[in-house]
C-alpha positions in Angstrom: 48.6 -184.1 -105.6 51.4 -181.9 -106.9 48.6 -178.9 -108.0 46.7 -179.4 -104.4 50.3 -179.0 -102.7 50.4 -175.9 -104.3 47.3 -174.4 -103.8 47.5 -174.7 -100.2 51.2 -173.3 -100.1 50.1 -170.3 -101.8 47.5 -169.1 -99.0 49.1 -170.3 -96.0 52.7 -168.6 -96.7 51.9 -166.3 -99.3 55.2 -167.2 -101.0 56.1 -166.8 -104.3 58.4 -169.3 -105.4 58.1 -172.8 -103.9 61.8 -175.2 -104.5 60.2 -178.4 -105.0 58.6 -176.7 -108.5 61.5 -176.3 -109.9 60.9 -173.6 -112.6 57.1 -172.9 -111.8 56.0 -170.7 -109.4 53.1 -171.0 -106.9 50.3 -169.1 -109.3 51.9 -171.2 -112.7 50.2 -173.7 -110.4 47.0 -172.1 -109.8 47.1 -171.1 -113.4 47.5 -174.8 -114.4 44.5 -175.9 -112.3 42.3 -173.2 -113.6 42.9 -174.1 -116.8 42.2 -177.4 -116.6 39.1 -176.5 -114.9 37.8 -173.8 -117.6 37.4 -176.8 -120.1 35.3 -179.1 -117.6 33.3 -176.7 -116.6 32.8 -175.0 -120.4 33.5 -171.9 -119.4 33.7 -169.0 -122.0 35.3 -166.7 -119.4 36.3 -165.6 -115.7 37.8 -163.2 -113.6 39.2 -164.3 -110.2 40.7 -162.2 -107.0 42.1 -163.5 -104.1 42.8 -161.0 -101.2 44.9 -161.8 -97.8 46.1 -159.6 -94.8 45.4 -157.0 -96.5 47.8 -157.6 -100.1 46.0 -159.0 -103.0 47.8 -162.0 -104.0 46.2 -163.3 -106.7 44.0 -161.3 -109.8 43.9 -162.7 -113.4 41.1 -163.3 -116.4 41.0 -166.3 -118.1 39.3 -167.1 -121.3 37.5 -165.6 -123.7 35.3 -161.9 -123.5 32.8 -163.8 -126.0 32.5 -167.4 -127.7 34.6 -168.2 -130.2 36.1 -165.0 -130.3 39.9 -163.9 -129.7 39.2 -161.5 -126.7 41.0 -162.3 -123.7 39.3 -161.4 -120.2 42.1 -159.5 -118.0 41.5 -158.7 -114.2 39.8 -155.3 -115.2 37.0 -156.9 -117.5 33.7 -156.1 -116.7 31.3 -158.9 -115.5 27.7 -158.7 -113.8 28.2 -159.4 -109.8 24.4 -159.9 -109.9 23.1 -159.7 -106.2 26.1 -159.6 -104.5 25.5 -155.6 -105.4 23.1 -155.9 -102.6 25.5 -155.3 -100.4 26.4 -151.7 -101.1 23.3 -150.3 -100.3 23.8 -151.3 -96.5 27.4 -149.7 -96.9 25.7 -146.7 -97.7 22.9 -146.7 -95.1 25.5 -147.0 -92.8 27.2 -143.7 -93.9 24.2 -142.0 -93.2 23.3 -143.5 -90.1 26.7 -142.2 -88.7 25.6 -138.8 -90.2 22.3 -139.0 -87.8 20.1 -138.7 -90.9 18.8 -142.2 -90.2 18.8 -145.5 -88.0 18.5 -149.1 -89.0 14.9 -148.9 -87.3 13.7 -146.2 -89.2 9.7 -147.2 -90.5 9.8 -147.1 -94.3 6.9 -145.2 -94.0 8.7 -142.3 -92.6 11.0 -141.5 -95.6 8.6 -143.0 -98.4 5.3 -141.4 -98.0 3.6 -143.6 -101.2 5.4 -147.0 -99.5 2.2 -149.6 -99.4 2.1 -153.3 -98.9 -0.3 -155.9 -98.8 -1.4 -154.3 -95.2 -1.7 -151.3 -93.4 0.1 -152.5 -90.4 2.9 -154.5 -92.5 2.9 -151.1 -94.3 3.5 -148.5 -91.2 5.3 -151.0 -89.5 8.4 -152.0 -91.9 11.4 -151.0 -91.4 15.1 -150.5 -92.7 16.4 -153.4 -90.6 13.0 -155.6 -92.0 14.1 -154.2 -96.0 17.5 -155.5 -95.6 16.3 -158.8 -94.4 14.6 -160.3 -96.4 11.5 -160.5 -94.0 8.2 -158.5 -95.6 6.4 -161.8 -95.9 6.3 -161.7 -99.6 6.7 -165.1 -102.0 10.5 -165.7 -102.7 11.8 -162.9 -105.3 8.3 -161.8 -105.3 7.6 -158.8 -107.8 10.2 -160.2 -110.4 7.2 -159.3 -113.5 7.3 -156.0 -112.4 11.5 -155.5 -113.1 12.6 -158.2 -114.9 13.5 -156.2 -118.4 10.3 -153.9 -117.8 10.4 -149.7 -118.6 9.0 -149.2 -114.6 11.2 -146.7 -113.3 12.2 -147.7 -109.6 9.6 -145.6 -108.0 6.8 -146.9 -110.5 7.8 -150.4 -108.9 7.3 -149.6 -105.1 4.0 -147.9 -106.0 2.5 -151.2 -107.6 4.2 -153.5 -104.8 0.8 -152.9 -102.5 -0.7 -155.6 -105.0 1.9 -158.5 -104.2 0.6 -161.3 -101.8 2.0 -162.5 -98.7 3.6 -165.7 -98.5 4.0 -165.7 -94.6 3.6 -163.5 -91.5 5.4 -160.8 -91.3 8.9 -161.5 -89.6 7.9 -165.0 -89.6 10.3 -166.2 -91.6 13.2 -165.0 -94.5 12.2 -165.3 -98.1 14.7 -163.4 -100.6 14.3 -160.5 -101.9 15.0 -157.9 -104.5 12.4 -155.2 -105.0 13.1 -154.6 -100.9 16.6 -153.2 -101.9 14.9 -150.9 -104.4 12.8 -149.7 -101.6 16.0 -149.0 -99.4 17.8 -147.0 -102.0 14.7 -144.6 -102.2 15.4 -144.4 -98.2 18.8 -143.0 -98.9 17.5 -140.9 -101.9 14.6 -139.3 -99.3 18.1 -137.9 -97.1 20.6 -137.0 -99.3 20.5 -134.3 -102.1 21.4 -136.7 -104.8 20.1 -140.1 -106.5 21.1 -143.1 -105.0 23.8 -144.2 -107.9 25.7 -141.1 -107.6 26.5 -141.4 -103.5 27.3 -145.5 -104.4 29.4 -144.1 -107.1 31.4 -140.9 -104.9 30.9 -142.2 -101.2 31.7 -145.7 -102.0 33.3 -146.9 -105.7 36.0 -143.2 -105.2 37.3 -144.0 -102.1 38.0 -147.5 -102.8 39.3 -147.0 -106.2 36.9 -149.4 -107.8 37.3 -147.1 -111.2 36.3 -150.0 -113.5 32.7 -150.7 -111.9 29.6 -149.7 -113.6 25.9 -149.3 -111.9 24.0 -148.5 -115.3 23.4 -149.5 -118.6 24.6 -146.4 -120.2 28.4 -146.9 -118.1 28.1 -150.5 -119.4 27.5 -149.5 -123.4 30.8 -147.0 -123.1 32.7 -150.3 -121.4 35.5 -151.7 -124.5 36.1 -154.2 -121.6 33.2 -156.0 -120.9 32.3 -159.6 -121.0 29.0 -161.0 -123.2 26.4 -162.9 -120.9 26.4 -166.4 -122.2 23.2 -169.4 -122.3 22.0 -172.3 -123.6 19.0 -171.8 -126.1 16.1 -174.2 -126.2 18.2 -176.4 -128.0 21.2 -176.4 -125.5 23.6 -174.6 -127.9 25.7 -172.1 -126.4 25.1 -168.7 -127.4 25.6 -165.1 -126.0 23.1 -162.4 -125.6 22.5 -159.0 -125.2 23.7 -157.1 -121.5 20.4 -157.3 -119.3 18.9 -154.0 -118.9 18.9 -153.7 -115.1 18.8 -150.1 -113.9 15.4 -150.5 -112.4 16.8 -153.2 -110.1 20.1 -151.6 -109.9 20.0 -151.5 -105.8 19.2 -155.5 -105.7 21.7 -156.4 -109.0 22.6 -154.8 -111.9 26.6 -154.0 -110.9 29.3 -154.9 -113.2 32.6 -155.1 -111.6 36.3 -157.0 -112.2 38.6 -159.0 -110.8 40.9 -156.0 -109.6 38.1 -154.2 -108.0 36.3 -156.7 -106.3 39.8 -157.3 -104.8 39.0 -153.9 -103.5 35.9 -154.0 -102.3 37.3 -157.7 -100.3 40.1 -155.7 -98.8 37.6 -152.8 -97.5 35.3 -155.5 -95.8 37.5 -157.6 -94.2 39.3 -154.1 -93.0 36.0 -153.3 -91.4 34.7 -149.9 -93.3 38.3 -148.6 -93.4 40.5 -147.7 -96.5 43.8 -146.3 -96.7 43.3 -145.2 -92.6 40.0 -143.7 -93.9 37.5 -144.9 -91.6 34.3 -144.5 -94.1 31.6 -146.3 -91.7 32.1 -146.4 -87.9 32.7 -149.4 -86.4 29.7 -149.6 -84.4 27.8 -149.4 -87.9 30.2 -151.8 -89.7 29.6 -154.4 -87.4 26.2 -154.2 -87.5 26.3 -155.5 -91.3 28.0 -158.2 -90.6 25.7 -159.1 -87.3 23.5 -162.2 -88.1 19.9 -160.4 -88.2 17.7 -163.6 -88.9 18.3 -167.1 -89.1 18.3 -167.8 -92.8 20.5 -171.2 -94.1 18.9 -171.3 -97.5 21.9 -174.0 -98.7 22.7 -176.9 -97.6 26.0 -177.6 -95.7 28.7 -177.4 -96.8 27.8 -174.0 -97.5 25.6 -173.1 -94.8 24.5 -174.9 -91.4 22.0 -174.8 -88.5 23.5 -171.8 -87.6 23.4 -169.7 -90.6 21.8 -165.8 -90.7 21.5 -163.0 -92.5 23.3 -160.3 -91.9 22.6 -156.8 -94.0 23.7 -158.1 -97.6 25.5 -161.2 -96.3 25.2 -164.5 -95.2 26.9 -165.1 -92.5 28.4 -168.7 -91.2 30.2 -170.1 -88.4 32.1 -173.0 -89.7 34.7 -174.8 -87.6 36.0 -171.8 -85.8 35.9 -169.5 -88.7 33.3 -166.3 -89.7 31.9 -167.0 -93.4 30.7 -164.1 -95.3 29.4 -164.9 -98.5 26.9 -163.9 -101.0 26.7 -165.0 -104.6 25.1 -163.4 -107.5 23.7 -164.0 -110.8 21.6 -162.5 -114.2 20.5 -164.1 -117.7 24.2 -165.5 -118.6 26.5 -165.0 -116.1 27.2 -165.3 -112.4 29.5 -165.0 -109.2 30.7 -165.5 -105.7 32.3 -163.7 -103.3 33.5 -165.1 -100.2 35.3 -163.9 -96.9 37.0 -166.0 -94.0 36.2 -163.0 -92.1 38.7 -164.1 -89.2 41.8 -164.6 -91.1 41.0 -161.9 -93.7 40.8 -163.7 -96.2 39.0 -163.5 -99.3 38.4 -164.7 -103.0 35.6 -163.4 -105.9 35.0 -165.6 -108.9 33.0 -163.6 -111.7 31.9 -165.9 -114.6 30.2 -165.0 -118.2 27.7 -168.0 -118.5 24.8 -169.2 -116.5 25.0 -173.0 -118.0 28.4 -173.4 -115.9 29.2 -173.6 -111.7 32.7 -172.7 -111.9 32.1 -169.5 -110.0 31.7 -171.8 -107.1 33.5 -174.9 -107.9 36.7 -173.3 -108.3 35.8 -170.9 -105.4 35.2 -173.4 -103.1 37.7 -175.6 -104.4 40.3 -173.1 -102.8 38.7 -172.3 -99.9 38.7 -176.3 -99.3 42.5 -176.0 -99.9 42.9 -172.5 -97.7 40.9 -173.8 -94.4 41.6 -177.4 -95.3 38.3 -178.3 -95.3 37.1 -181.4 -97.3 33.2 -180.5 -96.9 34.2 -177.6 -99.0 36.3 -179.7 -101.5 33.2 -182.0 -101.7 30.8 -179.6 -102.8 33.4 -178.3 -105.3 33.1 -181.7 -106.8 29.4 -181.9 -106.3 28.8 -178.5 -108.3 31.0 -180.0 -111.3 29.0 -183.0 -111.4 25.1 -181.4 -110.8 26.1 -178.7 -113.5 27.5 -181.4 -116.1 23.6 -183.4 -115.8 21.9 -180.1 -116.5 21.9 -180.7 -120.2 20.4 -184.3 -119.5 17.4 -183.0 -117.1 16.6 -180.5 -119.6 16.3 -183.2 -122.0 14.0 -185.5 -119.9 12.0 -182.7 -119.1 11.2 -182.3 -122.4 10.3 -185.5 -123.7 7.8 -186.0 -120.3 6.3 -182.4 -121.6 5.8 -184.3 -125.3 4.6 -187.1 -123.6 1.9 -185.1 -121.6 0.3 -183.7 -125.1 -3.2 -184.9 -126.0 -3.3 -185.5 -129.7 -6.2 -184.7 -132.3 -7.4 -181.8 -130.0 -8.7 -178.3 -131.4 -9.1 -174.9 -130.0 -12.6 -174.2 -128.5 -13.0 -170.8 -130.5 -11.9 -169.4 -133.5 -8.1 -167.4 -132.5 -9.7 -164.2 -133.3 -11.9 -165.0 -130.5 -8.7 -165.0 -128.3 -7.4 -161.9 -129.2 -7.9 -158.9 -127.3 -6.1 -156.6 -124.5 -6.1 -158.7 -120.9 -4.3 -157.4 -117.8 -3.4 -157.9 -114.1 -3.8 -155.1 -111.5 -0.2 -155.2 -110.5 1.6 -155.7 -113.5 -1.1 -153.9 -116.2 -2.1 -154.9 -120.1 -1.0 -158.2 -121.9 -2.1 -158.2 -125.1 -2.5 -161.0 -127.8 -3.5 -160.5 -131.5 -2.8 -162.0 -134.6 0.7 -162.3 -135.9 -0.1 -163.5 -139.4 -1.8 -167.1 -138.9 -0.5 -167.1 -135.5 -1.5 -165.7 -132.4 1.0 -163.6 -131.0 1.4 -162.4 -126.9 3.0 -159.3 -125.7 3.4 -157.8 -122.6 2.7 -153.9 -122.3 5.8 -153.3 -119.9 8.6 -155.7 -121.1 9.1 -156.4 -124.8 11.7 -158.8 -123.7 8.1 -160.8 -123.2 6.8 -161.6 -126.5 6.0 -164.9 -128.5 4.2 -166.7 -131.2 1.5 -168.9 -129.5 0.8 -172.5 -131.2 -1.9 -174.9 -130.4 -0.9 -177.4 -127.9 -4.3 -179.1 -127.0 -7.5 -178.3 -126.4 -7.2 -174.3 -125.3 -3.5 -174.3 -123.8 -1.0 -173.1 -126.0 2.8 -172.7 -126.4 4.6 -169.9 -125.9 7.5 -169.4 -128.5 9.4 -166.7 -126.8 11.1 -164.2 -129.3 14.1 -163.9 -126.9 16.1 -167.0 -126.5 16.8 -166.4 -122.8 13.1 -167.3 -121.9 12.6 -170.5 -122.4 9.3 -171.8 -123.8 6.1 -172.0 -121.6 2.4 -172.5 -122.1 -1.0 -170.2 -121.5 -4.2 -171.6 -120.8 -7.3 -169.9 -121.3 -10.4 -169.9 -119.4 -14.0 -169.1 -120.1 -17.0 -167.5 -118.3 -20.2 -168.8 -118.5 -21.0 -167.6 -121.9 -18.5 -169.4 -123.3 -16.5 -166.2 -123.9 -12.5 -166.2 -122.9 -12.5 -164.4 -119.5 -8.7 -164.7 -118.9 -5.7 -166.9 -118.8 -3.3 -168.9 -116.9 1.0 -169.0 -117.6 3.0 -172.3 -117.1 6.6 -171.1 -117.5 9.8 -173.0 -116.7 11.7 -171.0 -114.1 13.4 -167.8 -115.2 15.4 -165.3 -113.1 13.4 -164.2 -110.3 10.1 -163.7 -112.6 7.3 -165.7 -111.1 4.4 -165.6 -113.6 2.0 -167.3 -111.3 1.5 -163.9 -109.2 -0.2 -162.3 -112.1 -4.3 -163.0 -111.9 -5.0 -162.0 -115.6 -8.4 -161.3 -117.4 -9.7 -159.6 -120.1 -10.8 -156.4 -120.6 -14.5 -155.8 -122.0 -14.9 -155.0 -125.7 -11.3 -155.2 -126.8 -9.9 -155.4 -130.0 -6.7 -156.9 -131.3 -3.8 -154.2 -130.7 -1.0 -156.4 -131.7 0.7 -156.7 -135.2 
């Protein structure tokens, strides 16, 4: 095909002009694809970069700032690069290492005195290296109640991570994490005279130009360029919401970048720590990042293999020859993906303003397929259209089989003032539920993003009507002691970003009263 033709000329000659087009040039091309793509794939708005031998040949914005409103995303609008900020906080580790302030071995313990785990060996054992890879022994994105939209300052997080419960042994085996990055950015903060945003922002984001990127929510407010997260409600209409409040989890996610300056940060990777001849990170230390520290293929192939690791902040893949470095990223409503053909210094970012759509890696993978001439890659492409398009359909099913599990003509053990009352989990601290009205009503001390109206389902579960429409509705089930008296409860919540209620062990306090109104 004419548009496939083109793709492929455009990354293996870098031309700009191609005869057989007649009057359109190589990136009309691209544009033309992309724009077909952007109405498959319902996508409000992108940004893409593509970076090679050091030029960046391609960086445009396509679509729309918000839904169903005229503002046109350029290559410097803002959009979350979700975990794929992970990555810096290695960067800047590194500095410091070449400094002699620390070393990728360091214990934890040694630069965060009130650092505790689940035990005290884990605890005096851990180390940089173990932070950056994902290998505590914790549940996959364990911790994710005590971030996710919550007022607990960064510290306030590490100090309650002591309650979390292992999953595996320790260095057994990878599970992904995000609270481990907030411990590593209080390992910089324990050598430097600064905080930890303010090196990322001077040692890192100056040097490399990246002007337009933001680390907190107060940069992101003063933003006139900045894309709206988009999601599907409960009843799979698109709508946008509010800019996730992330500065708590800053070190593990809450970067906004563009198009132009993700270009940047390609160009500085694939150029080994080095910008404009300034060598920021030794090569010694560079390399290190991008050594595989673990085994860790946590997708499927295409994308990753047998022979897939983690490096510090990257996955990294052999592939036919080639060095893959990639890492995606994603919060409530939109998402991203970078990734590098570390080899032939290559590179592309796609940063997207909806969660309900793949074409940060369809259209990703759809040009590396074209660059390395790989169909594998082209498949998935194809497979990623096709999952994405069903979504609305499982959602669906899943909701009738939930209707079809309801027993009818049920009632409530107790009276719902006999419900009410402050309950709490060591880790996390106080839920409360009173009476909203004729309605019980739950709310979480920590994160207000957390409350709902609670109907009767049957017998002494209830649903969850979640306030916010980016948490999608769940049930509680309460349990009683042998008095008959509600002792605690149990969540059953559909999946939400990296929050996994079924670590919390809640119960109620003694002699409460309601506190909710």
């Amino acid at each position: 095909m004419m548009k496939t033709k083109a793709l492929f000329l455009l990354f293996t000659t870098l031309t700009i002009f191609y005869e057989s087009f007649g009057q359109f040039t190589v990136n009309d091309s691209l544009d033309q694809y992309i724009e077909k793509l952007v109405i498959e794939l319902e996508a409000p708005g992108f940004g893409i970069s593509i970076v090679q031998d050091g030029k960046v040949i391609y960086s445009k914005g396509f679509g729309t700032r918000t839904l169903n409103k005229n503002e046109p995303v350029d290559a410097n609008t803002l959009f979350a690069i979700g975990s794929i900020s992970k990555s810096f906080t290695p960067i800047a580790i590194a500095m410091l290492i070449d400094e002699g302030k620390l070393s990728w071995d360091d214990k934890v313990i040694k630069h965060i005195p009130y650092f505790q785990l689940y035990d005290p060996y884990v605890t005096n054992s851990i180390t940089i290296r173990d932070l950056l890879t994902h290998r505590s022994g914790l549940k996959w994105t364990s911790g994710g109640t005590l971030w996710y939209h919550s007022d607990l300052d960064r510290e306030e997080i590490i100090r309650r991570m002591k309650f979390l419960e292992p999953e595996s042994e320790f260095r057994y085996t990878p599970a992904y994490q995000n609270i481990m990055y907030i411990v590593a950015s209080k390992v910089v903060e324990a050598v430097i005279d600064d905080t930890w945003d303010n090196f990322i922002r001077e040692r890192i984001f100056k040097p490399l130009g990246m002007n337009n990127t933001v680390i907190s929510e107060a940069e992101r407010k003063l933003s006139k360029n900045i894309a709206s997260p988009h999601i599907k409600d409960q009843d799979l209409n698109k709508i946008a919401i509010e800019q996730e409040k992330l500065d708590n989890i800053a070190p593990a996610g809450s970067f906004y970048s563009s198009a132009n300056d993700m270009a940047k940060y390609m160009q500085f990777i694939l150029n080994n720590g080095v910008v404009d001849n300034d060598t920021l990170v030794s090569p010694s230390s560079f390399n290190e990042i991008l050594k595989p520290q673990i085994h860790f293929p946590i997708m499927g192939e295409p994308l990753h293999n047998e022979f897939t690791s983690y490096g510090f902040g990257w996955f990294l893949t052999p592939k036919n020859g080639n060095k893959i470095v990639e890492h995606s990223g994603g919060v409530d409503g939109m998402g991203a993906n970078l990734v590098l053909v570390k080899n032939r210094n290559f590179g592309i970012t796609v940063l997207s303003n909806a969660s309900y759509t793949t074409i940060s890696y369809a259209l990703g993978y759809q040009i590396l397929s074209e660059y390395l001439n790989d169909k594998e890659y082209l498949n998935f492409s194809v497979f990623a259209k096709e999952y994405f398009s069903q979504l609305d359909d499982i959602a669906k099913n899943d909701k009738a089989e939930i209707e079809k599990s309801k027993v009818n003509n049920t009632q409530a053990s107790l009276s719902l003032n006999e419900y009410t009352g402050i309950y709490t989990d060591k880790m996390y601290g106080d839920i409360s539920i009173g009476m909203d009205g004729t309605n019980l009503k739950i709310a979480f001390s920590h994160t207000p993003l957390f409350t709902g109206k609670l109907s009767h389902w049957h017998y002494d579960t209830f649903e969850i009507d979640w306030f916010d429409p980016r948490v999608p509705n769940g049930f509680i089930t309460f349990s009683f002691d042998s008095k008959g008296k509600v002792s605690g409860f149990e969540l059953d919540q559909p999946n939400l970003l990296d929050v996994d209620f079924t670590e919390l062990d809640i119960t109620k306090k003694m002699n409460t009263k309601e506190v909710v109104h």
